[in-house]
C-alpha positions in Angstrom: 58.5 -22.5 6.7 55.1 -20.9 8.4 52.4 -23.4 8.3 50.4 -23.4 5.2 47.2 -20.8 5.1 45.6 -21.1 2.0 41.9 -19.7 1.2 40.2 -18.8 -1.9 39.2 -15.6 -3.4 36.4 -14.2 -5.4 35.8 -10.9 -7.3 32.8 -10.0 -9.2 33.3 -7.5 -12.1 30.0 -5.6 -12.2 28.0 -3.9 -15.3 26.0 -1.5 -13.0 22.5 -0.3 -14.1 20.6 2.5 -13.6 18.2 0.3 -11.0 19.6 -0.2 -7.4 17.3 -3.2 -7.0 18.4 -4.8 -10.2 21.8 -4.0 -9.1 22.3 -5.7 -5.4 19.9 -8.7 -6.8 22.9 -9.2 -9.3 25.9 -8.4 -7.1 24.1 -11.4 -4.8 23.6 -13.8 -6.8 27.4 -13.4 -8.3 28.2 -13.7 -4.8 26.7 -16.9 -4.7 28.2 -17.9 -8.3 31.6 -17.1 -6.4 30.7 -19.4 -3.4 29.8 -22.2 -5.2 33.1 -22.3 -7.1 34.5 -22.3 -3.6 35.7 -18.5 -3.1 36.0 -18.0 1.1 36.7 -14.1 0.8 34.2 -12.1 -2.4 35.4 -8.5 -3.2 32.3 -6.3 -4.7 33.3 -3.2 -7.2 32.8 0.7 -5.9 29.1 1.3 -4.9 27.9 -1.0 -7.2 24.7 -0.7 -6.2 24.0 2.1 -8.6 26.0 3.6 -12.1 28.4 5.6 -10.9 26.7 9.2 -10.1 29.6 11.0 -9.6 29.8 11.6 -13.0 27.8 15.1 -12.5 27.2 16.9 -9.2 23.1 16.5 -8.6 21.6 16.9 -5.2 19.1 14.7 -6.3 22.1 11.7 -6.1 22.2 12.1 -2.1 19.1 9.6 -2.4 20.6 6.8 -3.3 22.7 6.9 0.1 21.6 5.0 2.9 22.4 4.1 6.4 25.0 1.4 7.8 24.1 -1.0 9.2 20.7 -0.9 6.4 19.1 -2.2 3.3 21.9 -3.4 1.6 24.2 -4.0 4.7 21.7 -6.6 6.0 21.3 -8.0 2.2 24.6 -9.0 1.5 25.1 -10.2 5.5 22.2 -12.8 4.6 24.0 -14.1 1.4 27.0 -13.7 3.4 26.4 -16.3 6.2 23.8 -18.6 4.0 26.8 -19.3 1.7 29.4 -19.3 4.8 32.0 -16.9 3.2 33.5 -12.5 3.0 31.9 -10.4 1.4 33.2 -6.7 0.9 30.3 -4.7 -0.2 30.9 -0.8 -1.3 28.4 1.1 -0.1 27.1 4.8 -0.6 26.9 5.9 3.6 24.5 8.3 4.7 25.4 8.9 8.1 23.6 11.8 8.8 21.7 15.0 7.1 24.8 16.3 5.1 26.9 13.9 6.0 27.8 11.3 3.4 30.7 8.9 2.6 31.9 6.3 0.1 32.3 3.4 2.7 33.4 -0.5 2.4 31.8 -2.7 4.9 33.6 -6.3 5.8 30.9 -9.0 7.0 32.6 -12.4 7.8 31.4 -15.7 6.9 28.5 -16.1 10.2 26.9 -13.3 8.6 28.6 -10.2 11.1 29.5 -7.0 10.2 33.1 -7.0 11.4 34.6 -4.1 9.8 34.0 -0.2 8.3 36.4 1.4 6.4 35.5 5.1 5.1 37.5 6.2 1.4 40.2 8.2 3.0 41.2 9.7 -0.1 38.3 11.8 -2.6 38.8 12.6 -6.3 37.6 15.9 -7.7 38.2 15.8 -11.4 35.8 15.6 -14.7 33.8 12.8 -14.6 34.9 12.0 -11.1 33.3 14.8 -9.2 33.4 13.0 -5.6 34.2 15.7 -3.4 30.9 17.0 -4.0 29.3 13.9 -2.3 31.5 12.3 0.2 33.3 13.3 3.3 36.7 12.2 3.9 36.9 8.9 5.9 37.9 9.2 9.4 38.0 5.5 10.9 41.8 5.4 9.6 43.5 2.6 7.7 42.8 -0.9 9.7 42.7 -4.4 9.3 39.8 -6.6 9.8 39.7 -10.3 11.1 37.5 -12.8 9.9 36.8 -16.5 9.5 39.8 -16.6 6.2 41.8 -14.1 6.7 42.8 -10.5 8.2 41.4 -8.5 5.8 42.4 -4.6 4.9 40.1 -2.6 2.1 40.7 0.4 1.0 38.4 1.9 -2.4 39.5 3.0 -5.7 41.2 6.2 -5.3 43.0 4.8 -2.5 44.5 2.7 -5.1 47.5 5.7 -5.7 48.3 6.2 -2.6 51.6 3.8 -1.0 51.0 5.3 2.6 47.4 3.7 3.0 48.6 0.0 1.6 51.8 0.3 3.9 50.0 1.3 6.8 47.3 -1.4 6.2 50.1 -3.9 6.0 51.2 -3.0 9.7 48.2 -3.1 11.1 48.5 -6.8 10.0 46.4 -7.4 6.5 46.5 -10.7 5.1 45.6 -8.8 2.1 44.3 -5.9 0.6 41.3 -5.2 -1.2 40.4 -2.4 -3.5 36.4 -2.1 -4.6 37.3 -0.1 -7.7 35.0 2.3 -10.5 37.6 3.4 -12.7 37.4 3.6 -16.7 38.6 5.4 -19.8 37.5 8.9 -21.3 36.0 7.7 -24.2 37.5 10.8 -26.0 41.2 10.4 -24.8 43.1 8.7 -27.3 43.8 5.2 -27.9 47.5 5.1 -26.6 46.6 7.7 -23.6 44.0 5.3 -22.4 46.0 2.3 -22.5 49.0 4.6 -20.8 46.0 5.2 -17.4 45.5 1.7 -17.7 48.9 0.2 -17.8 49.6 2.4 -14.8 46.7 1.8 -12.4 47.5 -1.9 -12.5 51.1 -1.1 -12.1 50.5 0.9 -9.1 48.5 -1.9 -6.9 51.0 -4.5 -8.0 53.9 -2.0 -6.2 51.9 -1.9 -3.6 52.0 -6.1 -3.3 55.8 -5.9 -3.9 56.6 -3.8 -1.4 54.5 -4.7 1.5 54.7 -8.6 0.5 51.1 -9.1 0.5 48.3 -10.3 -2.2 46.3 -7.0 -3.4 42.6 -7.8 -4.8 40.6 -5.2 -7.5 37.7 -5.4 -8.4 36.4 -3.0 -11.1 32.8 -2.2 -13.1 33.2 -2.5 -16.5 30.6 -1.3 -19.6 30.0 2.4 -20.9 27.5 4.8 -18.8 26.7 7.4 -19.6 27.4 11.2 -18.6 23.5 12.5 -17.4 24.0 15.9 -18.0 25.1 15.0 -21.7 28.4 17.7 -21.5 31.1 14.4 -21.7 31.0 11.2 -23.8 30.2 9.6 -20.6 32.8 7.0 -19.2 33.6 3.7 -20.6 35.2 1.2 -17.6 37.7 -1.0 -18.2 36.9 -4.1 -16.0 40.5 -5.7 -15.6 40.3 -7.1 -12.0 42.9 -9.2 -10.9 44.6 -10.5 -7.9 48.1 -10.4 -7.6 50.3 -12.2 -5.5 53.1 -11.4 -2.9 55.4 -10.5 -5.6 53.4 -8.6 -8.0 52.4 -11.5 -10.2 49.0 -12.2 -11.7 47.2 -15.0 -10.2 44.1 -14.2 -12.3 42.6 -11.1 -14.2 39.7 -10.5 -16.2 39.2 -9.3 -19.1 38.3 -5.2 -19.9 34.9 -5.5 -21.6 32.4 -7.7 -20.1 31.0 -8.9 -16.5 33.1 -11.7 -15.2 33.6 -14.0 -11.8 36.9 -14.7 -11.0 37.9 -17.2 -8.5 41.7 -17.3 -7.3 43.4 -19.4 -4.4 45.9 -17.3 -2.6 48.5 -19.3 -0.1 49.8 -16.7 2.7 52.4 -19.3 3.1 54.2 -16.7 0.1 53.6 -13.6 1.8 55.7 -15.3 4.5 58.6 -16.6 2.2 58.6 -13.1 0.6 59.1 -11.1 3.4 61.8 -13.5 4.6 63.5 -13.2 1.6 62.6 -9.4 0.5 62.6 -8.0 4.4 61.5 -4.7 3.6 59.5 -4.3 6.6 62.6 -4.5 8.6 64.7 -2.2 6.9 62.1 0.7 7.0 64.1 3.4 9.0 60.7 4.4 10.7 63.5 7.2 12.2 63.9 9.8 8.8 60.3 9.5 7.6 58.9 12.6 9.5 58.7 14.5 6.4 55.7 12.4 4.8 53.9 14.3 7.3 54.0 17.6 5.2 52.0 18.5 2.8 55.2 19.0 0.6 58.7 19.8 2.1 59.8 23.0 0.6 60.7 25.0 3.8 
């Protein structure tokens, strides 16, 4: 048996206002809720420091965007090394006149800022008009080290995608972590809604199963509303969790209200698991050349 690694986890599930002051004084003080309940590594939801704008495309959004390492970055590194513990923050990037991205910064427990990771994958649908606003990431899928553990994050979208968890698993994540902003279309029906749900939780718990890993979510949750007044706006449906090694639930919040949850996750698992479920080993790394297509129909 590996020796035993066990460390604790928070996430904060955010009701985001319209105020980005309001909004990173909350996220750091739930922070330091988390800490004081003894979570080591504290998961932040999708660029909680403002509702989410990509409800409507408005060049007047591109303000909220600021630079990395900045404002917020240095914020949450303070709270970061004064309560000795993670924090994944989800930031809106600018990195340059036109240039914007949805980006996760990992900043370890001394207060550093040990890791970038840029949303590889962007949405453009109703209510989740993202393209408009963000470049595609291009710092790849990687995995950070800190004082707890070696961390991978990816951010929401990301969620549906196996490639980016698998190839976060080999380049040696401890565990993955997923800032989230997802919700229901208050005008899709009652079983439809619970249908996206059901799925989007199913999805990350795959991605646990089959890289033998704990996955970590952390979601917004309350109704905001659509800007330009054409939609019903977007009502999100909390429901963070970790899961463990095998899929199960080691905590989860509930859908309608902002919450603190504080999990202890023992990597001794991920080690059994993968003993016993050796999927890593039976990859045949030799017949996968065709992922690389868009879509093999020649």
């Amino acid at each position: 048996m590996a020796p035993p690694h066990t460390f604790t986890l928070g996430l904060v599930q955010m009701r985001c206002s319209a105020d980005p002051r309001d909004n990173l004084e909350r996220a750091i003080a739930r922070v330091r809720e988390a800490a004081k309940e003894g979570a080591q590594v504290i998961c932040l939801p999708e660029l909680f420091r403002s509702q989410y704008f990509c409800q409507t495309e408005d060049h007047a959004n591109f303000d909220l965007a600021e630079p990395i390492p900045g404002p917020s970055t240095e914020a949450l590194a303070r709270v970061a090394k004064e309560a000795h513990v993670v924090v994944i923050g989800s930031l809106f990037e600018r990195r340059a006149a036109g240039v914007y991205h949805n980006t996760a910064v990992v900043l370890d427990a001394d207060g550093s800022h040990v890791g970038t990771y840029r949303k590889m994958h962007i949405p453009d649908d109703p209510l989740y008009y993202e393209k408009f606003y963000f470049t595609p990431g291009d710092l790849g899928f990687q995995a950070f080290a800190t004082k707890h553990a070696k961390v991978g994050t990816l951010v929401c979208w990301d969620q549906w995608y196996p490639e980016g968890a698998r190839l976060m698993a080999l380049a040696g994540a401890d565990l993955l972590l997923y800032p989230t902003a997802i919700g229901w279309n208050p005008a899709d029906p009652k079983d439809e809604q619970a249908r996206q749900r059901d799925a989007w939780i199913t999805i990350q718990r795959s991605h646990a199963v089959a890289n033998g890993l704990p996955v970590v979510v952390a979601n917004r949750v309350g109704f905001e509303p659509d800007p330009s007044g054409q939609t019903k706006g977007s009502q999100f449906w909390g429901s963070s969790f970790v899961c463990g090694p095998q899929g199960e639930f080691i905590a989860q919040a509930g859908t309608d209200k902002p919450e603190v949850l504080v999990a202890d996750v023992d990597l001794t698992r991920s080690e059994n698991v993968r003993r016993w479920w050796p999927f890593l080993r039976d990859r045949r790394i030799d017949a996968y050349d065709g992922l690389l297509k868009r879509f093999n129909d020649e």
